[in-house]
RODO-2510 file (C-alpha; in nm, 4 decimals, decimal comma):
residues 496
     n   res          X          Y          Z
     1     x    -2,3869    -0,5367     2,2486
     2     x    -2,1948    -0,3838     2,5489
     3     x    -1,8821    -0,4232     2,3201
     4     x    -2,0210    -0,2828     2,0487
     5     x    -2,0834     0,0465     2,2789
     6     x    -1,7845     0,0275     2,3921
     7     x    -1,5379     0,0438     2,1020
     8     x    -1,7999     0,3138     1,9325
     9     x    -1,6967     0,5224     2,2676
    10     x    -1,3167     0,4634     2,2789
    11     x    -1,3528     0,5786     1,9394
    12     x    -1,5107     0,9231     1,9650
    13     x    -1,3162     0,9539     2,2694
    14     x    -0,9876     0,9355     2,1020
    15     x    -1,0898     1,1511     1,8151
    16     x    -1,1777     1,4447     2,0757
    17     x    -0,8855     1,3998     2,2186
    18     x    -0,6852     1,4117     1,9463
    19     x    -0,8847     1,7217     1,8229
    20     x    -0,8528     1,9064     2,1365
    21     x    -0,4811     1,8237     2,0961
    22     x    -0,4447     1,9242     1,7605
    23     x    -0,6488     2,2974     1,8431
    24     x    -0,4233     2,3287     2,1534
    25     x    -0,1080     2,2695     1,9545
    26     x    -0,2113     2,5206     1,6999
    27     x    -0,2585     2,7991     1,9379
    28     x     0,1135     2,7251     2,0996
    29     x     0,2903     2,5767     1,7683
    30     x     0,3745     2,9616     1,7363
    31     x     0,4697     3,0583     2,0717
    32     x     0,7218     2,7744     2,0545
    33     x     0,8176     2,8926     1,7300
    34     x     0,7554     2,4973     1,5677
    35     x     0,5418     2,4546     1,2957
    36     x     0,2353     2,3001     1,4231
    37     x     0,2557     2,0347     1,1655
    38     x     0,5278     1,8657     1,3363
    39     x     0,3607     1,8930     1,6822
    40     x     0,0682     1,7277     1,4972
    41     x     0,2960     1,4250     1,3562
    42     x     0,4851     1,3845     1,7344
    43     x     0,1442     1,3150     1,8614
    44     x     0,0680     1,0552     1,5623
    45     x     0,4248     0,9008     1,6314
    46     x     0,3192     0,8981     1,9998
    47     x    -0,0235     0,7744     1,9398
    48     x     0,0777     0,4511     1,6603
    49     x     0,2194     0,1212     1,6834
    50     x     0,5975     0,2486     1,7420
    51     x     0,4526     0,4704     2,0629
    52     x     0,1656     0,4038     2,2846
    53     x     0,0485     0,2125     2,0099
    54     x    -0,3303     0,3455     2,1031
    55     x    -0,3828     0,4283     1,7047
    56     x    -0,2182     0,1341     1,5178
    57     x    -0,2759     0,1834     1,1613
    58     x    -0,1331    -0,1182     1,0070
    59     x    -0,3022    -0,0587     0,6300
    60     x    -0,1385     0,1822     0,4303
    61     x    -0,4350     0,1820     0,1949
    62     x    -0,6874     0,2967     0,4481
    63     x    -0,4039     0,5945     0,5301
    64     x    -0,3486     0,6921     0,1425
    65     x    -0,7057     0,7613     0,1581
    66     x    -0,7516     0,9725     0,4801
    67     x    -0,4560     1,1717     0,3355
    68     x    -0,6202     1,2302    -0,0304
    69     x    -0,9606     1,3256     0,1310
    70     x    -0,7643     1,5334     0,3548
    71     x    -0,5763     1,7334     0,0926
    72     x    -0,8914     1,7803    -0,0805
    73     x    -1,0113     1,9810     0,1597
    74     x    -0,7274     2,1705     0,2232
    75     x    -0,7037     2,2418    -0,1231
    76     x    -1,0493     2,3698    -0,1527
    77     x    -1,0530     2,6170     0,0734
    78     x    -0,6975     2,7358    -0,0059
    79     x    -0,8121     2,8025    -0,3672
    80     x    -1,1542     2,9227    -0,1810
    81     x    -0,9716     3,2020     0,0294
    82     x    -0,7262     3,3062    -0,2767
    83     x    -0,8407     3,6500    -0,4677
    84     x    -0,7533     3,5624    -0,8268
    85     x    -0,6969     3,9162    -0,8876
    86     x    -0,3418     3,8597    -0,6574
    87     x    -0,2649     3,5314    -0,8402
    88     x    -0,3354     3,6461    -1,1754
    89     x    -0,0692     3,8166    -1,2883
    90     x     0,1991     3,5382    -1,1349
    91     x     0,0280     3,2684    -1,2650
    92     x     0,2430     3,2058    -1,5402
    93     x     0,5664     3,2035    -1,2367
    94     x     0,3324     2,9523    -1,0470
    95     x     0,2938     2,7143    -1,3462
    96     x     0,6777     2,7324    -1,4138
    97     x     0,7429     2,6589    -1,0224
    98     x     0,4851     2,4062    -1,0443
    99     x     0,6445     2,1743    -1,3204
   100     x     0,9651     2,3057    -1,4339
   101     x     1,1202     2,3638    -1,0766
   102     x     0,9406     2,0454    -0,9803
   103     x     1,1113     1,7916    -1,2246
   104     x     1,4280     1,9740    -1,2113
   105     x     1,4835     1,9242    -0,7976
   106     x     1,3507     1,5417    -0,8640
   107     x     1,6486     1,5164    -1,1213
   108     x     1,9323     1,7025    -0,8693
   109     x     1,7827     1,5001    -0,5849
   110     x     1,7746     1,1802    -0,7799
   111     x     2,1342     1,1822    -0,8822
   112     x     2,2816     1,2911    -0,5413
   113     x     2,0640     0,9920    -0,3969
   114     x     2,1709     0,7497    -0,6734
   115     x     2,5404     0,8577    -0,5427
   116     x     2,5055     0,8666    -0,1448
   117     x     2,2082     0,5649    -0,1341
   118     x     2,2321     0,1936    -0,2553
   119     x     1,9924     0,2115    -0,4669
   120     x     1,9640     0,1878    -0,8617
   121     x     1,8944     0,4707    -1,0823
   122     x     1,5310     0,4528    -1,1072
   123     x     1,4669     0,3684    -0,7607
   124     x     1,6670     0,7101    -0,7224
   125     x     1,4490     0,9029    -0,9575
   126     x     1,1641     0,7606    -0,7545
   127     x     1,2753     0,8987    -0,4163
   128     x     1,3403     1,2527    -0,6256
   129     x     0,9952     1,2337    -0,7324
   130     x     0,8597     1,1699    -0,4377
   131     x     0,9725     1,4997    -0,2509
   132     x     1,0481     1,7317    -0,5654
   133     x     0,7360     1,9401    -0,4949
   134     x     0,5946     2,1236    -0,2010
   135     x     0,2918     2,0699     0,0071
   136     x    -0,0196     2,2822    -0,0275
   137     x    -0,1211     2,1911     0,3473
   138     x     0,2486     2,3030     0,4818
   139     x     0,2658     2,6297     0,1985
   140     x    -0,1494     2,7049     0,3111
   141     x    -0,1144     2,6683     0,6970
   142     x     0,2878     2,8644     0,7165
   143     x     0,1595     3,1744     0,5020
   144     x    -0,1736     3,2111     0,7296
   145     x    -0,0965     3,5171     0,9403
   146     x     0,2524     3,6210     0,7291
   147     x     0,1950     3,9052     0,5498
   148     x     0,4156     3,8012     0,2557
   149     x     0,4406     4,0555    -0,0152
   150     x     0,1380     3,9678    -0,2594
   151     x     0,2831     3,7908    -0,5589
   152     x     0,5456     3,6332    -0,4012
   153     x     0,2433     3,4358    -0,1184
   154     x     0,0487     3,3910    -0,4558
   155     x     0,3582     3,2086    -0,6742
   156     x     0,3880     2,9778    -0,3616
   157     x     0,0243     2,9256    -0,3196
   158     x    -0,0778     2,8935    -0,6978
   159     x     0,2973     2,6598    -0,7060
   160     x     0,1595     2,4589    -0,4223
   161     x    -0,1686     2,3751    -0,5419
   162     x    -0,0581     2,3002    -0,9092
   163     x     0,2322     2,1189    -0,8910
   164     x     0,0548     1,7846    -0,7414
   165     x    -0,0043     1,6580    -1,0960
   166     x     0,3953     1,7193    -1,1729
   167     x     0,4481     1,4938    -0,8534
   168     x     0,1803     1,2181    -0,9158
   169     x     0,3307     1,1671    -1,2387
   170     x     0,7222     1,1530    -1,1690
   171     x     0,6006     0,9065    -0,9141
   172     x     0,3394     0,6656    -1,1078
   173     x     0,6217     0,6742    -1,3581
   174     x     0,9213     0,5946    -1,1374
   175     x     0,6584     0,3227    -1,0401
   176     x     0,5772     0,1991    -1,3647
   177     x     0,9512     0,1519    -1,4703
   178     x     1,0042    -0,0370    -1,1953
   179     x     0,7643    -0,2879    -1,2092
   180     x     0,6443    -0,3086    -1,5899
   181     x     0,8853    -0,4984    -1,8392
   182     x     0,7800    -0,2940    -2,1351
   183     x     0,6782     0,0736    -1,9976
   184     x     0,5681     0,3171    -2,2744
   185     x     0,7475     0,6652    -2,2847
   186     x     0,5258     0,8303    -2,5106
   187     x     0,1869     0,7116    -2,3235
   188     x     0,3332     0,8548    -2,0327
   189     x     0,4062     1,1734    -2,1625
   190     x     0,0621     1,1788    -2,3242
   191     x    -0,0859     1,0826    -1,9474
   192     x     0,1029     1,4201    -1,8125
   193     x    -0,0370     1,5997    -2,0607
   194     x    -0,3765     1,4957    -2,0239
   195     x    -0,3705     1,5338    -1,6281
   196     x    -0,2711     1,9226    -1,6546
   197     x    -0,5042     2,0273    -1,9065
   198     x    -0,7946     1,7860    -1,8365
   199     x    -0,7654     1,8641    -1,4931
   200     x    -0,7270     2,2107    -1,5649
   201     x    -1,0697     2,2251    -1,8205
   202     x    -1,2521     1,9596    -1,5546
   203     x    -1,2080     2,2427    -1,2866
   204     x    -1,3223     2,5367    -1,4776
   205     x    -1,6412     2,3475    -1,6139
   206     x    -1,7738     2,1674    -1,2707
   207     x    -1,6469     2,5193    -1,0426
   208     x    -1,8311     2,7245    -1,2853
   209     x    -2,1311     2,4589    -1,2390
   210     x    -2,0827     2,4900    -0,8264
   211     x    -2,1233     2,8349    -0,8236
   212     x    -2,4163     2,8442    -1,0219
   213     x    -2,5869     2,6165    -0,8106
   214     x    -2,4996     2,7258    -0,5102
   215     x    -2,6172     3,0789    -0,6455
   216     x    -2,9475     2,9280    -0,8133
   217     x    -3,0590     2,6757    -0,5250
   218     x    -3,2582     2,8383    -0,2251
   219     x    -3,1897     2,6276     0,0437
   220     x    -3,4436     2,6902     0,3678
   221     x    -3,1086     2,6579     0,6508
   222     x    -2,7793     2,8796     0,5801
   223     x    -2,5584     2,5711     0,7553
   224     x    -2,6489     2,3905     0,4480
   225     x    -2,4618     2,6227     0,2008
   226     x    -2,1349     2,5043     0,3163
   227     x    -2,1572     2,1077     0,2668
   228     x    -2,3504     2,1673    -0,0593
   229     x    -2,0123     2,3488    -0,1741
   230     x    -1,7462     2,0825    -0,0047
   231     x    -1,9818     1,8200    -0,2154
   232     x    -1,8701     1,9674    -0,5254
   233     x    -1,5045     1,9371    -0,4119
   234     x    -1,5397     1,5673    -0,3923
   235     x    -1,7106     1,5045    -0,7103
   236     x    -1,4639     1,7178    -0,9036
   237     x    -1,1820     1,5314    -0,7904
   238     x    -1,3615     1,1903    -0,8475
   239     x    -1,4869     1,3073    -1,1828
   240     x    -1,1196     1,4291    -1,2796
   241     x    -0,9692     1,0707    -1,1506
   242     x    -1,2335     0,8626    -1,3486
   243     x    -1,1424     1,1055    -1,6189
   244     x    -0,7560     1,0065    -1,5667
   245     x    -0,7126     1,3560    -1,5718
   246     x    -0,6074     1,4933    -1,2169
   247     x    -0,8358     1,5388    -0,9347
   248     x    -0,5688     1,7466    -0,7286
   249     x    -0,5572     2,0096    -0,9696
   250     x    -0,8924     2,0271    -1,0683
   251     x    -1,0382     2,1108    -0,7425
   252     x    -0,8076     2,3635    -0,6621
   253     x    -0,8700     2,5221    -1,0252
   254     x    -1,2838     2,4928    -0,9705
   255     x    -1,2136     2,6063    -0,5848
   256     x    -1,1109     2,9495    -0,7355
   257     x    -1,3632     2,9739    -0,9944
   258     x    -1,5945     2,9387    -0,6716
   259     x    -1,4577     3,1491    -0,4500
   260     x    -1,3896     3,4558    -0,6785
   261     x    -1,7848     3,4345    -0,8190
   262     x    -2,0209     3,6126    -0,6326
   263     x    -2,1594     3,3865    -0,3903
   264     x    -2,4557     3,3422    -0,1326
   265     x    -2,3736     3,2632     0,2239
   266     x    -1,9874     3,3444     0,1356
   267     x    -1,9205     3,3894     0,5126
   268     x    -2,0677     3,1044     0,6148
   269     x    -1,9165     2,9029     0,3666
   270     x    -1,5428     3,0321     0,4270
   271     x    -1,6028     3,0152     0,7781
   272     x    -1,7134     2,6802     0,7471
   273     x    -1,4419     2,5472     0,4889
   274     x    -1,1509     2,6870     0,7244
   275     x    -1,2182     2,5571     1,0199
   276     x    -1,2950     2,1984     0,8145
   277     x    -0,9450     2,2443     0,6850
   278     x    -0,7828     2,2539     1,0113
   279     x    -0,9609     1,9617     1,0670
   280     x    -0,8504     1,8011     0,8288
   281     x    -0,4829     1,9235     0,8729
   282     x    -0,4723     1,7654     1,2151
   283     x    -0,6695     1,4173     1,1481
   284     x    -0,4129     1,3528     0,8286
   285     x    -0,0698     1,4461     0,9713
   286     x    -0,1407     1,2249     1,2772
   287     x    -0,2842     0,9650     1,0879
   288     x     0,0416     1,0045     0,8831
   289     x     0,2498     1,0231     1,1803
   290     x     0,1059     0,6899     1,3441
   291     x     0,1854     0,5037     1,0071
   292     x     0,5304     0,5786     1,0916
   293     x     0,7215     0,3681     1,3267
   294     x     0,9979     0,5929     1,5447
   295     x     1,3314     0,3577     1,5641
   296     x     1,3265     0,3162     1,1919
   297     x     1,2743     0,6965     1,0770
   298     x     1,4756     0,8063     1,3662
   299     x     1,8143     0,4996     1,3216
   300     x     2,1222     0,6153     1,2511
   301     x     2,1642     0,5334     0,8744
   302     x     1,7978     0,7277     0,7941
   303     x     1,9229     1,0287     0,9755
   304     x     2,2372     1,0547     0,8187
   305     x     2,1228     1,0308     0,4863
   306     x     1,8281     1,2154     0,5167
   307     x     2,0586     1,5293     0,6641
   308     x     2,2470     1,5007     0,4160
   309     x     1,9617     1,4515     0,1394
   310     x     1,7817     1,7560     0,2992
   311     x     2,0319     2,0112     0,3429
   312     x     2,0888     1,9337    -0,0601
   313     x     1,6892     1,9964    -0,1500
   314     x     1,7487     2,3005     0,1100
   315     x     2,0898     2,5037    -0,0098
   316     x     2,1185     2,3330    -0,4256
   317     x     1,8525     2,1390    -0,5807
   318     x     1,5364     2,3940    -0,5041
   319     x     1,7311     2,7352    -0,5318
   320     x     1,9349     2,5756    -0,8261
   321     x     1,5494     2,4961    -0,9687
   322     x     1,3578     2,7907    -0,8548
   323     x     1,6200     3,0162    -1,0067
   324     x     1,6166     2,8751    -1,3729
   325     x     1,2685     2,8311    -1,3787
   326     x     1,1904     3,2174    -1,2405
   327     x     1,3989     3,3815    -1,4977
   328     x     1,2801     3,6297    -1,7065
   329     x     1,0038     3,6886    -1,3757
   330     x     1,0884     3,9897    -1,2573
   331     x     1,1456     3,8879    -0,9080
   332     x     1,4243     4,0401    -0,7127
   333     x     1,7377     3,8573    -0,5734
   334     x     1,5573     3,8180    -0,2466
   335     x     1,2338     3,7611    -0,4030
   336     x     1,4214     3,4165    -0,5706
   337     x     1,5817     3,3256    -0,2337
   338     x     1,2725     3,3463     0,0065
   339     x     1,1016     3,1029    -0,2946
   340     x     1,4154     2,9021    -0,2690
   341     x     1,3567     2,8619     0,0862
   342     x     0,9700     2,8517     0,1144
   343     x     0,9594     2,5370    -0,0768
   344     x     0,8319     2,3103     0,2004
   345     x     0,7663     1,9514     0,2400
   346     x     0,5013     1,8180     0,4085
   347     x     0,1914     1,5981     0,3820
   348     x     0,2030     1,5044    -0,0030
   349     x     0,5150     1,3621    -0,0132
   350     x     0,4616     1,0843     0,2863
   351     x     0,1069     1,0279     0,0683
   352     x     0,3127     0,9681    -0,2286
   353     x     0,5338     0,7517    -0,0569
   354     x     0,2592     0,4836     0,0127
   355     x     0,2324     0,4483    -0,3084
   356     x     0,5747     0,2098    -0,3635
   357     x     0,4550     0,0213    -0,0679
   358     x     0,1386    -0,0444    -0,2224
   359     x     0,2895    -0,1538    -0,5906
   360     x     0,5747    -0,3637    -0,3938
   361     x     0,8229    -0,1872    -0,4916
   362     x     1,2245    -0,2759    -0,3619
   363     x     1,3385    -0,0822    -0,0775
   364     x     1,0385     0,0555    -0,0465
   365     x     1,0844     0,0971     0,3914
   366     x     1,4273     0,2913     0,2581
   367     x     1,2274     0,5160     0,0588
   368     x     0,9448     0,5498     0,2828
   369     x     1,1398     0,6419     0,5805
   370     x     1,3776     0,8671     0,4145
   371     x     1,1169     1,0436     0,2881
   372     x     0,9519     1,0984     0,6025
   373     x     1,2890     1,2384     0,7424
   374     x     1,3060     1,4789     0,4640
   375     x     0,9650     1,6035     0,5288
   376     x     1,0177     1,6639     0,9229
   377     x     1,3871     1,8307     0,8534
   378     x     1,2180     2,0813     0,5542
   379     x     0,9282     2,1386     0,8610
   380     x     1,1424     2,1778     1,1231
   381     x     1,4062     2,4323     0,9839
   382     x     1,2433     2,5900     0,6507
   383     x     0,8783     2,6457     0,8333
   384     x     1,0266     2,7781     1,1485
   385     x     1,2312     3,0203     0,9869
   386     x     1,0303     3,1413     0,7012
   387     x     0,8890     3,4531     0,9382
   388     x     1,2494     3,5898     1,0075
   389     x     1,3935     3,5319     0,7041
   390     x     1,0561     3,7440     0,5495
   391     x     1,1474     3,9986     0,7536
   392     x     1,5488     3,9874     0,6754
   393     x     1,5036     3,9509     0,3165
   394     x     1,2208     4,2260     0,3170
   395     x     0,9888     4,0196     0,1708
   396     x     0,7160     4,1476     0,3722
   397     x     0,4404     4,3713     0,2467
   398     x     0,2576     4,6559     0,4467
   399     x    -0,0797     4,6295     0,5674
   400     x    -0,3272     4,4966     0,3133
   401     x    -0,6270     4,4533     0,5365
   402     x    -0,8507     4,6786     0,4278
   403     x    -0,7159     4,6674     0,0046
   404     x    -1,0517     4,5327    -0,1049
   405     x    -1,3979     4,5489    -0,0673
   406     x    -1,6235     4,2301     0,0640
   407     x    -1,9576     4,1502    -0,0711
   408     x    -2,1451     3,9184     0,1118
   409     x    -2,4982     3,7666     0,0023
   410     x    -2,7742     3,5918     0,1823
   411     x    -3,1237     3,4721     0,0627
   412     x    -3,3966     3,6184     0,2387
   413     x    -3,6252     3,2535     0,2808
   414     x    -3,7899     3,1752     0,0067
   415     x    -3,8594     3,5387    -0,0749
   416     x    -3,7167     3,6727    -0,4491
   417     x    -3,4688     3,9175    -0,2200
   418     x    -3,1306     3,8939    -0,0841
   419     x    -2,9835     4,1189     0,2356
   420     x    -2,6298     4,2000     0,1190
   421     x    -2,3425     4,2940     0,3812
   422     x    -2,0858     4,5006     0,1909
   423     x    -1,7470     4,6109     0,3885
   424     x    -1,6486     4,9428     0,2005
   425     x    -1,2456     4,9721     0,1212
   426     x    -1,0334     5,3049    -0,0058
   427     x    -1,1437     5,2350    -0,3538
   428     x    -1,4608     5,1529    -0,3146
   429     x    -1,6851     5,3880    -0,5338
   430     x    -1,9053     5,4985    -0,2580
   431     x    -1,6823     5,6297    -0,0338
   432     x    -1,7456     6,0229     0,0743
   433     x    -2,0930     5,9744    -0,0403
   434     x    -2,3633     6,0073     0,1952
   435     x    -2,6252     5,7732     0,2887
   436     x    -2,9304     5,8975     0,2252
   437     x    -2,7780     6,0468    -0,1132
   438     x    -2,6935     5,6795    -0,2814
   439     x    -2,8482     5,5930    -0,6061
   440     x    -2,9472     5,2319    -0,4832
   441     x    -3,1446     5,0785    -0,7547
   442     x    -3,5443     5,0872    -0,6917
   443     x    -3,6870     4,7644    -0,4949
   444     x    -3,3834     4,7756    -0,2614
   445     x    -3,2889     4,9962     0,0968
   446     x    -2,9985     5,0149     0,3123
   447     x    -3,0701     4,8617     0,6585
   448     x    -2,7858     4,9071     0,8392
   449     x    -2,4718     5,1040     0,8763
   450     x    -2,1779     4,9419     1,1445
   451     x    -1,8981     5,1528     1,2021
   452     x    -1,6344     5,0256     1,4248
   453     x    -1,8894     4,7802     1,6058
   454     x    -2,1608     5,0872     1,6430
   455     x    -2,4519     5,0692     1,4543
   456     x    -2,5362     5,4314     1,2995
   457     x    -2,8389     5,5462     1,2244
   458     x    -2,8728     5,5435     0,8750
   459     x    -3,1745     5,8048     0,8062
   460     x    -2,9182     6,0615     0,9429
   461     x    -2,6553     6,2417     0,6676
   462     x    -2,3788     6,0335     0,7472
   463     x    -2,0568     6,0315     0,5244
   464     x    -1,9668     5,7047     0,4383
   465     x    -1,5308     5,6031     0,5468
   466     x    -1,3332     5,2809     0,4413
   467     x    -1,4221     4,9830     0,6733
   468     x    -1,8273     5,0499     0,7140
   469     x    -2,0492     4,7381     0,6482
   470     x    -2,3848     4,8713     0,4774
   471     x    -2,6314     4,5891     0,4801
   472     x    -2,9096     4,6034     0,2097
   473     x    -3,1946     4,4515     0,1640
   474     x    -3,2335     4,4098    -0,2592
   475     x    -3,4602     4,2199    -0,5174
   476     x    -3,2805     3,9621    -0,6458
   477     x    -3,2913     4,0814    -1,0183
   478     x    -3,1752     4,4148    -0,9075
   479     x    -2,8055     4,2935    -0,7133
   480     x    -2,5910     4,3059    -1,0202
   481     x    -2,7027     4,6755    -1,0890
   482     x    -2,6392     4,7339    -0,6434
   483     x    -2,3172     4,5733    -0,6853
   484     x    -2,1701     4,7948    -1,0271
   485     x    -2,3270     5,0825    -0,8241
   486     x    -2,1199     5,0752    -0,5307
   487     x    -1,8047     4,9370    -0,6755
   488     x    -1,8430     5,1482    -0,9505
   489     x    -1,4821     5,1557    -1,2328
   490     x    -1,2974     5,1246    -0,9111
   491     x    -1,2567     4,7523    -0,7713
   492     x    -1,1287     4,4488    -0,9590
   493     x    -1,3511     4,2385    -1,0715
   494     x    -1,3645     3,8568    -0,9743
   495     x    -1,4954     3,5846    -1,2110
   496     x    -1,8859     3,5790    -1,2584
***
């Protein structure tokens, strides 16, 4: 019994630690001018077998699952926090980056592999595959805080949380023609196919579903909002898998049907979501960092290579790719370069690389390692100089803080109302208008008026200015008629 108490103690005591570690590094990762991902895998590599070896992780099985929940998450709350109204108009750039520029940096890195590595063709094309796309976790957590100009941070977020199914399938493929006698080239193609669209139809259906029912279902405590919406991101990606379709992809599609619906608790729920993504951010690239063992990523003939194999992805395969596949965009010279360089590596790739361990592939350690050497070289020099190169390339954007308007509902008990915090921007209809003079629809009263942190008094004539939060108390039937009232002609709308 004692023993029992024990290891159930070491265990929550290592997983504060390694918490506390992973917020501290977060807050200094910038100082030090190091992406915080990399602090996060130094203190897996210094935590796993090859270190201290206080968090051996010895089945690579157990770790490809941590790291799929993990970008689940992430992936939810990215497509959570993006305004579809930004990513709209790129989307068709941020499907082409997502495939096209995808298989063609697998191809350019496969053949300069095939020529520097001893390895056979396919087993070239698999290592191509394997770090041909970038990492919604890196792209998510390097953009936070950048203010990149608005279609350029939504081609490499929309890229990023698309082009999984591109990689999965270069990479089951790579796999299958390595170890199947007889593998199928038009069942293949017909998989790809499926995974994009299915995946694509799965998350439209179940996030217009989510949002309905976290809409529809009164729940009696706020707190339980949140999990009731991560839920649906883990049955959308199991439904999409079972479906062979792919999970990836659908959750990020049904993450922004979610997030750009009006929805109760939407604070909370953000709130809640980021902070679970850091979470999850830390727990997978340590986890991923103690699977690695130091002397083998870190020998001579794995940093050689891997230079050599990352300075090509860096300065020829990804412009060469982002280039062909953005023509006809509109992007600017310097608009094509910062893509060219924003194309990071990062937790998807060492995920993907279990899988040829798993299937038994040959040379899978090679693979693995170089892989892993890739993905800390990308980290290391594209994420720490993605903020001055913005800024030299003048790729930045001015301040967009206050650009649109935030509605935020909450359920009033089990009473038919809702109190509804709404942050007025510029184009906000209201704005100019006075308090007392709105035409609110009946059954509903403004509360509230903050201004700057001071709470005015709202029976008073008081002009309403960009940045005031109104909170008002409406009937529930009535909030679509409050909401066209004070957005009027003038704010975008989101999907409903």
């Amino acid at each position: 019994m004692l023993s029992g108490y024990l290891l159930s103690d070491y265990i929550l005591l290592l997983t504060g630690l390694l918490l506390a570690c992973g917020v501290l590094v977060s807050k200094f990762s910038t100082r030090l001018g190091v992406p915080s991902l990399i602090l996060f895998i130094a203190i897996g590599m210094l935590m796993g077998s090859g270190g201290l070896n206080i968090l051996p992780l010895g089945n690579v099985e157990y770790v490809q699952a941590i790291g799929i929940l993990a970008l689940v998450i992430i992936l939810f709350e990215g497509g959570i926090q993006t305004n579809w109204s930004v990513i709209r108009p790129v989307a068709g750039t941020a499907l082409s980056l997502a495939t096209i520029t995808v298989l063609l940096t697998s191809l350019l890195l496969a053949g300069f592999a095939y020529v520097l590595l001893d390895l056979t063709m396919t087993e070239a094309f698999l290592l191509g595959a394997l770090v041909g796309s970038t990492d919604a976790a890196a792209v998510f957590a390097t953009l936070k805080g950048k203010n990149i100009k608005p279609n350029l941070s939504a081609s490499m977020e929309g890229e990023a949380g698309a082009n999984d199914p591109m990689a999965v399938f270069l990479t089951l493929a790579a796999i299958e023609l390595l170890t199947s006698p007889d593998p199928s080239y038009a069942l293949m193609a017909g998989s790809f196919l499926w995974q994009m669209t299915g995946g694509l139809l799965i998350g439209l259906v179940l996030g217009k579903a989510g949002s309905y029912a976290v809409n529809k279902i009164n729940m009696d405590a706020g707190g339980l909002y949140p999990i009731f919406a991560i839920s649906f991101a883990f049955i959308i990606y199991s439904s999409a898998q079972f479906a062979l379709a792919s999970g990836f992809l659908a959750v990020y599609v049904a993450a922004l049907v979610i997030g750009n619906s009006e929805l109760t608790y939407r604070h909370s729920i953000t709130t809640f979501h980021e902070g679970f993504a850091w979470m999850a951010q830390i727990v997978m690239f340590i986890v991923l960092g103690a699977l690695a063992t130091p002397e083998d990523i870190f020998s001579w003939g794995v940093i050689w290579t891997g230079v050599l194999l990352s300075f090509f992805i860096m300065f020829i395969a990804r412009p060469a790719a982002v280039f062909l596949s953005t023509i006809g965009s509109g992007f600017s010279l310097n608009d094509r370069l910062f893509l060219s360089w924003a194309g990071l590596r990062g937790a998807v790739p060492i995920i993907l690389a279990t899988f040829p361990i798993v299937a038994g592939v040959d040379n899978d350690s090679i693979i693995f390692n170089t892989v892993f050497f890739i993905v800390l070289t990308s980290a290391l020099i594209q994420g720490s100089t993605i903020a001055p190169l913005s800024n030299k390339l003048k790729v930045t954007a001015p301040d967009t803080k206050d650009e649109h308007s935030s509605w935020e509902l909450v359920n009033i008990g089990k009473t038919d109302a809702k109190l509804v915090e709404y942050k007025a921007s510029k184009r906000s209809a209201i704005i100019g208008h006075h308090v007392n003079s709105l035409n609110i629809p009946e059954e509903s009263a403004v509360n509230a008026l903050v201004r700057d942190g001071e709470l005015l008094n709202t029976d008073a004539n008081i002009e309403i200015q960009p940045g005031d939060t109104l909170f008002i108390l409406v009937a529930t039937r009535k909030k679509h008629d409050l909401k066209q009232m004070l957005d009027g002609q003038k704010e975008k709308k989101r999907f409903s």
